[in-house]
VOGU-3710 file (C-alpha; in Angstrom, 3 decimals, decimal comma):
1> xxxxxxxxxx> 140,605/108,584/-192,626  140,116/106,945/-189,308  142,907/105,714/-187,400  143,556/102,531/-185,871  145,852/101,946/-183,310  148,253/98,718/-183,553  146,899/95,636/-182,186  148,481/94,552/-178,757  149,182/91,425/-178,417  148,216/89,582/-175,068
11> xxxxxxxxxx> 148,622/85,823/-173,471  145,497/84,338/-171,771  146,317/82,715/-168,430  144,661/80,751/-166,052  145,023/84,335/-163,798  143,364/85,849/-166,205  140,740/83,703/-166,920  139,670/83,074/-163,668  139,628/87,188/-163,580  137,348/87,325/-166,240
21> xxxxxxxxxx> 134,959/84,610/-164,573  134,819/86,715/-161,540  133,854/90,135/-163,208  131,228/88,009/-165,484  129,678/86,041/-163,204  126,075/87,165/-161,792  126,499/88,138/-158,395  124,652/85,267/-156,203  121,474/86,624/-154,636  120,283/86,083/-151,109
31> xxxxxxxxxx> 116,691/84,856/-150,743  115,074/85,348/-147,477  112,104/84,003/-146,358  110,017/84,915/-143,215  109,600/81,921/-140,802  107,428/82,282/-138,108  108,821/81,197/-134,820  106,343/77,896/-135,178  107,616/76,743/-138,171  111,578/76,553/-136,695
41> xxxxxxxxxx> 112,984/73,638/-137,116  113,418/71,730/-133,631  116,627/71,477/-134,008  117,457/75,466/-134,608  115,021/75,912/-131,115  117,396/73,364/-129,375  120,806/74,967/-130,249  119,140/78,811/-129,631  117,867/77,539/-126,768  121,453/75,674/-125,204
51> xxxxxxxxxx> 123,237/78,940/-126,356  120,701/81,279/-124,679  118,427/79,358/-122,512  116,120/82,540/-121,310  115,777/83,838/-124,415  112,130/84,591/-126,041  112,347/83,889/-129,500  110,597/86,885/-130,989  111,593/86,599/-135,204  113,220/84,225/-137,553
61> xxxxxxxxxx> 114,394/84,208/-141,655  115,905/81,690/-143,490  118,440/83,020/-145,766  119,262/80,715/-148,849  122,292/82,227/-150,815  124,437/79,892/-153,607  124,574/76,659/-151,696  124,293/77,823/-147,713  121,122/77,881/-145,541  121,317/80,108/-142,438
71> xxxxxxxxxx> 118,538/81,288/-140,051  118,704/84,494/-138,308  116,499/84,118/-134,997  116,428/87,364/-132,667  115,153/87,235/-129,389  114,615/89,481/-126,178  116,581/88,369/-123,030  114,543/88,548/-119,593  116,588/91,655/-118,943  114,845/93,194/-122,150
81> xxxxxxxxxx> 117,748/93,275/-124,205  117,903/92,113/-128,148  120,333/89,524/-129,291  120,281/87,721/-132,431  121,921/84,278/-133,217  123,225/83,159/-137,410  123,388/79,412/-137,677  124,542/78,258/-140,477  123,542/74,588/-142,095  126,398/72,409/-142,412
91> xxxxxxxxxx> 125,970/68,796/-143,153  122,387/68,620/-141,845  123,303/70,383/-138,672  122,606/73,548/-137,453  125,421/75,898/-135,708  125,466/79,499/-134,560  127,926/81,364/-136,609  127,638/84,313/-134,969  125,664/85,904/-131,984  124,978/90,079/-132,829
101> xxxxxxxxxx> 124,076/92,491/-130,005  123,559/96,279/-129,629  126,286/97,991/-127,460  127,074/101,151/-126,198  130,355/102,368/-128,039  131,990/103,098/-125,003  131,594/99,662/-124,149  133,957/98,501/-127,012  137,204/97,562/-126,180  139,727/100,410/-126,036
111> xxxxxxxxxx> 141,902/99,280/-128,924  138,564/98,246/-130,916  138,108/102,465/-130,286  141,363/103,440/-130,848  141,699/101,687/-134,099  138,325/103,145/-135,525  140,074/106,451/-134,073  143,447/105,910/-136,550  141,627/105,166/-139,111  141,595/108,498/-140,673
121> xxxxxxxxxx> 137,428/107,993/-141,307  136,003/110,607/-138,626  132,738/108,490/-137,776  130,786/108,783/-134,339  128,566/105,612/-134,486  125,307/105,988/-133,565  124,584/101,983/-133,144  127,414/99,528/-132,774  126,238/95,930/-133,019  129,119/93,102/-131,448
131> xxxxxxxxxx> 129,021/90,061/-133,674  130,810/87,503/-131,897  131,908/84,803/-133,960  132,181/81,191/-133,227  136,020/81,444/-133,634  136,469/83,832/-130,734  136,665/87,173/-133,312  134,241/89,902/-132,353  133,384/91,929/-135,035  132,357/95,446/-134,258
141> xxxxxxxxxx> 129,416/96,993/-136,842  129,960/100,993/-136,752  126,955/102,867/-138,204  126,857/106,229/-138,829  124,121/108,662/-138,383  121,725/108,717/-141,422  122,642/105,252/-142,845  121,123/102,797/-140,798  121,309/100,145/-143,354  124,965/99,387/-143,887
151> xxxxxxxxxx> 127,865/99,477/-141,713  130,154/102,652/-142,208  133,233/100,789/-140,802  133,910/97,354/-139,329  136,638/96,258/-136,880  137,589/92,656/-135,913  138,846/92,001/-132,323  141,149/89,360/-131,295  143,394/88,333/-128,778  143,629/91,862/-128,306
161> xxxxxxxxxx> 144,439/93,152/-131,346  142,284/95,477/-133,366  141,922/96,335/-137,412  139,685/97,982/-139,375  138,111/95,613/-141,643  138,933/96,849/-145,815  136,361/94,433/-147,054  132,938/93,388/-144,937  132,565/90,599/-143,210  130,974/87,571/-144,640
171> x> 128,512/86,931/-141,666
//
């Protein structure tokens, strides 16, 4: 004889549906597409090149993900340093979104350190990218040694204040 457990009754909400929806739905995929530094829209060239007038455009991609359109352009400043501008389509117009950079970690801001420090997660980054964000946020990529791909921890900086990112960062 197999045993069956009493049915439990349950109300569907709107909470729950929408739960559902989320777990359910496909998760949206980012196409990227090469774009060779010729092929850049004018107007993506024009606000690059107001943000960082000596900059050599060296790469770009369009990224196409649900219903945005960004380009990431890096470039070399005359100084040899890499920088990297996201713009972001919106309304026909192009904007940067953010504007990424390799730093030393010393060269974080002290409370940007000393809130990676509290943490808890023992990481010594071996590349720290600054994201600045049009907003004024600066968002701090830590990678760790071996996993060059993803960020192991991520910590916004703003008027001062430091946290540790829980969830990434959507630029």
């Amino acid at each position: 004889m197999v045993y069956h457990p009493p049915f439990q009754e349950f109300t569907v909400t709107p909470h729950l549906i929408s739960v559902l929806a989320m777990i359910l739905a496909p998760v949206a995929d980012t196409k990227i597409t090469p774009v060779a530094v010729k092929d850049l829209p004018p107007s993506v060239i024009t606000v690059i090149k107001s943000a960082a007038p000596a900059m050599t455009i060296k790469a770009a991609e369009l990224k196409e993900r649900e219903t945005r359109r960004y380009f990431d352009v890096e470039g070399v400043m005359p100084d040899g340093s890499e920088i990297e501008f996201d713009l972001l389509e919106k309304d026909g117009a192009w904007m940067i979104v953010e504007t990424q950079r390799d730093i030393a970690w010393g060269d974080a801001p002290k409370p940007v350190r000393e809130a990676a420090a509290a943490s808890g997660k023992a990481i010594a980054p071996v590349r720290v990218i600054e994201s600045k964000q049009n907003d004024g946020m600066v968002i701090y990529e830590l990678f760790a040694a071996g996993k060059p791909r993803e960020p192991s921890m991520e910590v916004s900086f703003k008027d001062g204040r430091a946290k540790v990112l829980s969830e990434v960062w959507p630029h």
